[in-house]
C-alpha positions, 0 to 999 in steps of 0.5 A: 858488092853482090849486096849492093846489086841485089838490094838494087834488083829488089827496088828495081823490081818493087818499083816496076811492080808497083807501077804495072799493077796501077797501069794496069788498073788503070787500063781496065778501068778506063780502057779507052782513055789510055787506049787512045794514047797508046795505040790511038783512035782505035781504042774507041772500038769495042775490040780495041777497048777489050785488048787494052781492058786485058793488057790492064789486067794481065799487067795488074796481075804481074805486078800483084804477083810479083809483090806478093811474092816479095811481100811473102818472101817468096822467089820473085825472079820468075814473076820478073822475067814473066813481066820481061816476056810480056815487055818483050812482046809489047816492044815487038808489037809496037815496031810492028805497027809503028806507023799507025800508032801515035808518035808519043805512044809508040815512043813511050811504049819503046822506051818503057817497054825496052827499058824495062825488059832489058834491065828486069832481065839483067837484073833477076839473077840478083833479085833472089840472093840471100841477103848477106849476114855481117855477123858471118864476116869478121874481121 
């Protein structure tokens, strides 16, 4: 059972991976456009655009760590629970200022930054147990 739960928490964490590093390229090549469906009209402005443009990157270095990592059999469980932090806190800042967000960004946000924290959080025990050796177990 515990092979089953850790090749779960690796595809888990690969997929996460994988689609924060193009989130966040795509926020720091186009801040504003993706801006404005986050957080609204206020991503036209120049401080704005440079929040979202650094969102983009910490978010394309969390994911390109944590599959380098992988990639480099390397521990991967810190790099999740890092990515877990920053959902948290992308969560948190959203129902701080719920109402002046747009409807459908600050749904996605929740939902994918809940989502995501919650689960990379409860999986991260599991995501750097050694595979189990079938030669160990006969029977």
């Amino acid at each position: 059972m515990r092979y089953h739960k850790r090749m779960d928490a690796r595809a888990f964490a690969i997929a996460t991976a994988a689609g924060r590093f193009g989130l966040g390229i795509a926020l720091m090549l186009s801040p504003r456009r993706f801006g404005r469906r986050w957080i609204g009209a206020d991503a036209d402005r120049a401080g704005a655009s440079l929040a979202v443009r650094a969102t983009g990157a910490r978010d394309a270095a969390l994911g390109l760590g944590l599959l380098m990592a992988y990639r480099r059999g390397r521990p991967v469980r810190g790099w999740l629970e890092a990515a877990a932090l920053t959902d948290a806190a992308d969560f948190v800042s959203t129902i701080i200022a719920f109402r002046k967000l747009p409807a459908l960004g600050r749904l996605v946000t929740l939902a994918s930054a809940g989502g995501v924290a919650y689960y990379a959080l409860r999986v991260a025990g599991d995501v750097d147990e050694p595979e189990l050796d079938l030669a160990d177990y006969t029977v």
